[in-house]
C-alpha positions in Angstrom: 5.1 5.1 -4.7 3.4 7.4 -2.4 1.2 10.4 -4.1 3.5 13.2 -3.0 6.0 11.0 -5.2 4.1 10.6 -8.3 3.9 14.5 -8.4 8.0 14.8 -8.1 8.4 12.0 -10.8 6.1 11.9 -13.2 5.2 15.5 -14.5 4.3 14.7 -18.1 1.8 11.8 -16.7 0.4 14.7 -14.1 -0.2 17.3 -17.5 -1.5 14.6 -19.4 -4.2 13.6 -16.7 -5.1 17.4 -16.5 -6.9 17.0 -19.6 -9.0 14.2 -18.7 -11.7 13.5 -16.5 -10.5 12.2 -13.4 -10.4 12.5 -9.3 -7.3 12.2 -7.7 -7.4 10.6 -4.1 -6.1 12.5 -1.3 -7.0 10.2 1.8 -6.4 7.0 0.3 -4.4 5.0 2.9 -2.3 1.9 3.2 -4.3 -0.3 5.1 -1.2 -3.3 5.4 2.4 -3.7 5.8 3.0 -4.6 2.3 1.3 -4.9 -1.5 0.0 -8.4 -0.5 -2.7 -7.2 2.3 -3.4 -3.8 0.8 -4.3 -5.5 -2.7 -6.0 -9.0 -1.4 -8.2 -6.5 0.5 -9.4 -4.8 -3.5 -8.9 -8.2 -5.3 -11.1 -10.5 -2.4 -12.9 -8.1 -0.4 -11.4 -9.8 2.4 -8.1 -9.1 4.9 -5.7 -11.5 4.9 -7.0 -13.2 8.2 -10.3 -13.8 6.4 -8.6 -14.9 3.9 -6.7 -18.1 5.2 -9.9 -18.7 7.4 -12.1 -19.1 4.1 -9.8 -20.9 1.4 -6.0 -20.3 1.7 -4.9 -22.5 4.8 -6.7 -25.1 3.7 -5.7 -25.7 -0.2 -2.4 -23.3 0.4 -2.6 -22.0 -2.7 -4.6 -19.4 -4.0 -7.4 -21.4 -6.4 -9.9 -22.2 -4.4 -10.2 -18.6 -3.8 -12.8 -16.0 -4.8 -11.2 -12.6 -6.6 -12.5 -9.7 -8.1 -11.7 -11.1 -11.8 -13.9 -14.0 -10.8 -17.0 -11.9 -11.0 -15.9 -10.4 -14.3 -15.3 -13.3 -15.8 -18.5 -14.2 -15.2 -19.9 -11.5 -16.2 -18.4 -12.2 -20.0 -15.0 -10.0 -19.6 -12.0 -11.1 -20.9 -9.3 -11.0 -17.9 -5.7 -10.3 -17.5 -3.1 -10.2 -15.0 0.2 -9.1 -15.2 3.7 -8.2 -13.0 7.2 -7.9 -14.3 8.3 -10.0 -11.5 7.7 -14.0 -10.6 9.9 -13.8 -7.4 8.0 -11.2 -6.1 4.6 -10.9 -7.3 1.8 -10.6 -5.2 0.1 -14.0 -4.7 3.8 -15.8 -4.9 6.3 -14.3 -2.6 6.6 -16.7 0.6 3.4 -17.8 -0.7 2.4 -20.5 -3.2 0.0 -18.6 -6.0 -1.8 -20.7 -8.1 -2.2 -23.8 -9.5 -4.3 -23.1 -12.1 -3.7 -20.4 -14.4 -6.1 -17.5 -12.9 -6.5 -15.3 -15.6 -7.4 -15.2 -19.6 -4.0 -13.8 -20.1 -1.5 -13.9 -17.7 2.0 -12.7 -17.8 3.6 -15.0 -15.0 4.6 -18.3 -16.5 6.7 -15.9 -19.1 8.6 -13.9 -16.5 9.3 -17.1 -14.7 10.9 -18.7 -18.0 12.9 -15.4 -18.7 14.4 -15.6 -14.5 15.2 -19.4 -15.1 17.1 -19.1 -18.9 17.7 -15.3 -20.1 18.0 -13.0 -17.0 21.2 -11.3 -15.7 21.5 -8.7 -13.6 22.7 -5.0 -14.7 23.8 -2.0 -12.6 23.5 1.6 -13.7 26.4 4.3 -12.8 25.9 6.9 -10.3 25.2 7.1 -6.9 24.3 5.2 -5.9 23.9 2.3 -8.2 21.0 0.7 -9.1 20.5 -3.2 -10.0 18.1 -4.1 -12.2 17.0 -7.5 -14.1 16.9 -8.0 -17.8 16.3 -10.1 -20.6 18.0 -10.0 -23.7 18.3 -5.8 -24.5 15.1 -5.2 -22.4 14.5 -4.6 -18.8 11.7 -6.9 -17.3 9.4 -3.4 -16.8 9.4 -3.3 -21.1 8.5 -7.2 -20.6 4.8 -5.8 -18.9 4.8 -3.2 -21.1 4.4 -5.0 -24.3 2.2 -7.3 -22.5 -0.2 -4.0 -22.1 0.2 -2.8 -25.5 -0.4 -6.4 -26.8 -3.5 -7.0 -25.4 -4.6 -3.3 -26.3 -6.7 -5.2 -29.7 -8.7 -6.9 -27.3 -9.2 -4.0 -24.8 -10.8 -2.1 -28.0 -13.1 -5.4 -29.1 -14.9 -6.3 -25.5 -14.9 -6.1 -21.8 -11.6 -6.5 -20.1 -10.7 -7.1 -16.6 -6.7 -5.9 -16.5 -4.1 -5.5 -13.3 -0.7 -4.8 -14.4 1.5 -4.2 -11.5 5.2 -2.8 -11.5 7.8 -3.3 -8.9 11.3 -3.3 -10.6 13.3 -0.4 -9.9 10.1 2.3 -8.5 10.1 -0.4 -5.1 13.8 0.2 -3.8 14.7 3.5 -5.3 13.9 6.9 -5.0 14.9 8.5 -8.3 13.9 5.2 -10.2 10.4 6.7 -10.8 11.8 9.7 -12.8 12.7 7.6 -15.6 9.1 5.7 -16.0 7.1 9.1 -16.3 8.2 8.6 -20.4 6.7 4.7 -20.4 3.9 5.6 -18.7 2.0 8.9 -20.5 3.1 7.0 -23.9 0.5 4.2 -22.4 -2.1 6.5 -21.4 -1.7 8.4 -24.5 -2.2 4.7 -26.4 -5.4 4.3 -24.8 -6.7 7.2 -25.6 -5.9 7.1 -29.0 -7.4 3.7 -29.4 -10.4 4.9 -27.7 -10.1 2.7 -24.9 -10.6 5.0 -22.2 -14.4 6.4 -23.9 -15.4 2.7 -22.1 -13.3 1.9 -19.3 -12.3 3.4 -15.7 -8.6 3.4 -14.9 -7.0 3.1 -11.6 -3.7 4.4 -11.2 -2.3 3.5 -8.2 0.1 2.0 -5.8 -0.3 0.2 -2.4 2.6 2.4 -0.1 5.1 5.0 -0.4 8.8 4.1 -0.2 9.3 1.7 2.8 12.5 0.7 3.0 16.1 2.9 2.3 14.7 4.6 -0.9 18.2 6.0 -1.0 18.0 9.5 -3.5 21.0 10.7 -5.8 23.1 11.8 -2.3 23.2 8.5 -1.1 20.4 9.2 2.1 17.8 7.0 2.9 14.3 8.8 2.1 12.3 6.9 4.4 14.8 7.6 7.5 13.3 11.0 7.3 10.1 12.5 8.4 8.6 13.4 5.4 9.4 9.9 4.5 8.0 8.3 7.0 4.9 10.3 6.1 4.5 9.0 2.8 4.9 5.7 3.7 0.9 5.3 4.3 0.1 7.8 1.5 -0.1 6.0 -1.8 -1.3 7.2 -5.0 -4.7 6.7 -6.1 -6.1 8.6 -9.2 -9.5 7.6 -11.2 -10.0 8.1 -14.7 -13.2 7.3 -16.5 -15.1 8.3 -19.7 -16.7 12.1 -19.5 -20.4 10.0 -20.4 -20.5 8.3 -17.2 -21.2 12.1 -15.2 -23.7 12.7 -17.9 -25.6 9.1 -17.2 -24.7 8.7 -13.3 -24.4 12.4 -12.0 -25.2 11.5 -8.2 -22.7 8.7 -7.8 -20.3 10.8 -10.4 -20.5 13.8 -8.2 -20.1 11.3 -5.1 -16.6 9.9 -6.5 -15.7 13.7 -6.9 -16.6 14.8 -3.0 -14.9 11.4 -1.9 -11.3 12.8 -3.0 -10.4 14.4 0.2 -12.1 11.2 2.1 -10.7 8.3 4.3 -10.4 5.6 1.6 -9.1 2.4 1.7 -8.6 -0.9 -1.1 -11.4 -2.3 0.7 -13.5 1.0 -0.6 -12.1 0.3 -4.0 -13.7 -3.5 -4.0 -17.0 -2.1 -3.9 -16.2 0.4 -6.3 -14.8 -2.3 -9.2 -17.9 -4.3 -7.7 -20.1 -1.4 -8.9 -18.5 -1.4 -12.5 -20.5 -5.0 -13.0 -23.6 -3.2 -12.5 -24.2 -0.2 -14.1 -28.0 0.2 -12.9 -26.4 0.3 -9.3 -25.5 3.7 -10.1 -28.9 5.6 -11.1 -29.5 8.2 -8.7 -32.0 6.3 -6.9 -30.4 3.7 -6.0 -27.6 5.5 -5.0 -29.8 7.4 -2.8 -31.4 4.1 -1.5 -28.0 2.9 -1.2 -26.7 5.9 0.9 -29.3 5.6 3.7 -28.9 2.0 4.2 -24.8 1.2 4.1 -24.3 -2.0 5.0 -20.6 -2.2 5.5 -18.5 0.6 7.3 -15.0 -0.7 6.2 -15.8 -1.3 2.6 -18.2 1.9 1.0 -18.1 2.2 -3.1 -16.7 5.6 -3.9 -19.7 6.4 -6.3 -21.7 6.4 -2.3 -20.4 9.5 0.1 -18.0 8.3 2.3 -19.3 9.5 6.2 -17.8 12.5 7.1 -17.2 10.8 10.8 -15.3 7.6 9.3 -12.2 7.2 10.9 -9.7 4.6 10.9 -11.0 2.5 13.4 -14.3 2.5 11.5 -12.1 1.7 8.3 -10.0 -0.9 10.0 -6.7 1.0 9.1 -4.2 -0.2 12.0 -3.3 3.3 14.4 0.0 2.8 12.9 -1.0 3.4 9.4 -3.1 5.8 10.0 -3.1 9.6 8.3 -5.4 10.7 10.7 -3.4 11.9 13.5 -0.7 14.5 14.2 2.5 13.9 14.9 4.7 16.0 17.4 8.3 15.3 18.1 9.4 14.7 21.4 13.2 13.9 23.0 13.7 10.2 22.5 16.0 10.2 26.0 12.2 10.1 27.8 12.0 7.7 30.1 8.3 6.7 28.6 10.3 7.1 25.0 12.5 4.5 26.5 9.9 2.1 27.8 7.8 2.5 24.5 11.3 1.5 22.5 12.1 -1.9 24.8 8.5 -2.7 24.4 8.7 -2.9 20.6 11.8 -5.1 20.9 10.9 -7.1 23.4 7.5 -7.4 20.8 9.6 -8.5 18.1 11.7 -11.0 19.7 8.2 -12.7 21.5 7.5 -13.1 18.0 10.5 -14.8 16.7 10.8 -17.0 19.7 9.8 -20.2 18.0 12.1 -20.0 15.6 15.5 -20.9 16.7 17.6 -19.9 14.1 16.6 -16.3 14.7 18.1 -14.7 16.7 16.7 -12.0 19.9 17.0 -8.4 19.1 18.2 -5.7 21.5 18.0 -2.2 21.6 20.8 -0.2 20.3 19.2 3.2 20.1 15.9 5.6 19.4 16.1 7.6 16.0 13.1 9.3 16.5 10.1 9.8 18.9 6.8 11.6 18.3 3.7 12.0 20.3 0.4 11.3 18.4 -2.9 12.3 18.3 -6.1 13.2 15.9 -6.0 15.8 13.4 -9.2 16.9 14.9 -8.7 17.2 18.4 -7.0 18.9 20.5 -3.4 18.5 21.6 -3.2 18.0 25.4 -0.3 19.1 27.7 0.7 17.8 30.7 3.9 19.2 33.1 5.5 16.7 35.1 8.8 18.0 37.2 11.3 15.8 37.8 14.7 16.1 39.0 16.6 17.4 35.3 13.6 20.1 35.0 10.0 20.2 33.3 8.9 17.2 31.5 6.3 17.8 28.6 3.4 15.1 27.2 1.0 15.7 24.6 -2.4 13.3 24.8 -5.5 13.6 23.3 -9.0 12.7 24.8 -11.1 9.7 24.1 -14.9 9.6 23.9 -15.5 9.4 27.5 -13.2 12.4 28.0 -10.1 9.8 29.3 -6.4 10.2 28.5 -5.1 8.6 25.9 -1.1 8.5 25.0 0.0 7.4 22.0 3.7 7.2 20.7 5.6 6.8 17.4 9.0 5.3 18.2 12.0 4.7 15.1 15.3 2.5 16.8 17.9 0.7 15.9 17.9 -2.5 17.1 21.1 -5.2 16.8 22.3 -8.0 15.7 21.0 -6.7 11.8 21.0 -3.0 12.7 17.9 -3.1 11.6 15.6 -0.2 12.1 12.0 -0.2 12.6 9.1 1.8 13.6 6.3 1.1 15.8 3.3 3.1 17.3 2.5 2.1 21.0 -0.7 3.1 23.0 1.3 3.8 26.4 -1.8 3.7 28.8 -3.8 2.1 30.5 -2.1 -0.7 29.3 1.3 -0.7 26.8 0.1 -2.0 23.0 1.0 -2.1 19.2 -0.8 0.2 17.4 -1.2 -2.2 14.2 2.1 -4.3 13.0 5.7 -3.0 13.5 7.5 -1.8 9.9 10.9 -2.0 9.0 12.8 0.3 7.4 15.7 -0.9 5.6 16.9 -4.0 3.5 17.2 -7.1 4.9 16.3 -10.3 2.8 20.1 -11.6 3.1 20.1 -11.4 6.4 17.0 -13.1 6.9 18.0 -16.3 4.3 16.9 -18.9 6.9 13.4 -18.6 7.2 10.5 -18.4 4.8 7.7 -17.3 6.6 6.5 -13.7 5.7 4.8 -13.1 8.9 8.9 -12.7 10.7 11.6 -12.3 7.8 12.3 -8.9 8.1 12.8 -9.1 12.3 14.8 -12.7 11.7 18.6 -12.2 12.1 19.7 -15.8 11.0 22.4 -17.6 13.2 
């Protein structure tokens, strides 16, 4: 769900909010393709590459690793852990979770019995329809919902560690998220009234807008369009915490404020959870000692300013992810267009190479073709003539005062008709500007494989 969503689906959440204290996030950014590396990056600290180097590739499963709850727990909090999916769940989709049950409470091992002996599978009417899972009367969101109002008691009687995720329905659909605005204030409203929010600081949050069809009440596919594509790297991120905590901490309090128009990432929001486990951190002189000697430019606790020069190289947000650059639309018959297009396809199908039972992609068409460059500099032009008339390119300026083109290509390619975007740094030398997305379903098609690195770009044979 991307932020600019949250505020067309769920009013009664946004007027609830208003009354409390809170920041809303307007530069948080998707910093991976999908919820696994945007959340391992706020549950470990660490991107997914780290990741396998320090613990996963070697056990292949997730216990040997060290997550955010791990500190907690050791710091006396009870934890928790919840999804309303076991298919598709963070830590097990084309991946092997855990072993071990990671959590005090964790919601997992009940989903997984309700898929194997109670689910079936129910549409609704309309256009167009939506599928959904169930169990019993009860959709497999109310599933994760009583597991948060269950475990409420202990919320009230000591420190808790929780991360409830939802996927059902809000993932696939566009007007899905309407009909949760209802579930969710009644939860909010339930921790307030328990008191639970006077001692605890509440993310609400997502890891990416609508990536693939999202397909609204008309039948069209959100994300084929440009505001779609927009909101794609614009999630929702909105803080909540007790009104004592700007009385006690005023300096880091008034930092978390300032940092809502800031570039932030889920690394950011590690050291921010990391903060929660020690109070004294946030006196206002050690934030002040903090401020002058940050150690880590990618990760910065949002009770500390966030540098009003970060940018997304200094945040490691991949160029194509990144919400801080302008986009102008340019006609996708360019030759350059062109080039940038084949060079994506012939990037996918490099990819899929070793895989035989995939097969190469070609290029059917461009959707869509926009020239990029920073919100804060200025657009360059440059005329070329050739033999149809005037041909236009925008390019911005790097440090050193050199060119620098950069391109955001959507195609079609075939067999699939899949479509995907890309960004491509055109010169000197042609490059992906972070991983290439795709845009619409495709897990039947890619039945053959289970490796998450290439199933949406594997046609099976």
């Amino acid at each position: 769900m991307s932020h600019m969503h949250y505020l067309r689906s769920f009013p009664q959440v946004a007027e609830f909010i208003k009354e409390l204290p809170h920041t809303e996030f307007w530069g948080y950014n998707r910093i991976g393709r999908n919820t696994y590396p945007n959340l391992l990056r706020l549950l470990s600290g660490l991107s997914p590459k780290e990741l396998n180097s320090t613990c996963y590739a070697s056990n292949k499963t997730f216990d040997g690793c060290h997550l955010l709850w791990d500190d907690f727990k050791a710091a006396g909090y009870t934890t928790s852990y919840g999804e309303d999916s076991d298919l598709y769940d963070i830590f097990t989709y084309n991946r092997r979770g855990f072993k071990r049950q990671p959590t005090d409470y964790y919601l997992r091992p009940v989903m997984e019995n309700i898929r194997r002996h109670t689910n079936y599978e129910t549409s609704t009417l309309g256009k167009p329809s939506i599928t959904m899972s169930c169990t019993a009367g009860r959709l497999y969101q109310d599933v994760l919902h009583e597991f948060i109002y269950k475990l409420m008691p202990h919320m009230r009687q000591k420190p808790t560690f929780n991360l409830f995720w939802q996927t059902s329905g809000v993932h696939d659909y566009f007007n899905y998220a309407k009909t949760l605005d209802g579930h969710y204030v009644r939860i909010l409203r339930e921790l307030q009234e328990q008191g639970i929010m006077n001692h605890t600081l509440i993310l609400l949050m997502s890891d990416h807008g609508l990536r693939f069809q999202g397909t609204d009440c008309e039948g069209h596919g959100f994300t084929q369009t440009f505001q779609g594509m927009e909101e794609m790297s614009q999630p929702l991120l909105i803080a909540l915490y007790p009104a004592w905590m700007s009385q006690r901490f005023p300096l880091a309090m008034g930092n978390l404020q300032r940092n809502a128009h800031s570039l932030v990432t889920t690394f950011d929001l590690h050291e921010t959870l990391k903060d929660v486990l020690h109070l004294d951190q946030l006196s206002d002189d050690q934030v002040d000692n903090r401020t002058l000697n940050l150690a880590n430019e990618r990760g910065i606790s949002l009770f500390l300013p966030i540098p009003e020069e970060r940018s997304c190289t200094t945040a490691q947000i991949p160029g194509h992810f990144c919400l801080c650059v302008k986009l102008r639309k340019i006609s996708r018959k360019h030759s350059s267009v062109q080039k940038a297009a084949q060079f994506v396809v012939d990037s996918i199908n490099k990819l899929i190479k070793p895989y035989p039972q995939c097969q190469a992609l070609g290029l059917v068409k461009v959707l869509a073709a926009y020239n990029l460059c920073g919100r804060k500099q200025k657009a360059e032009k440059a005329t070329r003539t050739t033999k149809k008339g005037p041909v236009e390119k925008y390019y911005s300026k790097d440090s050193e005062g050199r060119a620098v083109y950069q391109m955001r290509v959507r195609l079609k390619a075939r067999p699939g008709e899949g479509r995907f975007d890309a960004s491509v740094l055109l010169k000197p030398r042609m490059k992906l500007l972070g991983p290439v997305t795709r845009t619409d379903q495709y897990e039947s098609k890619s039945h053959c494989i289970d490796d998450y690195r290439i199933d949406m770009f594997c046609n099976c044979l």
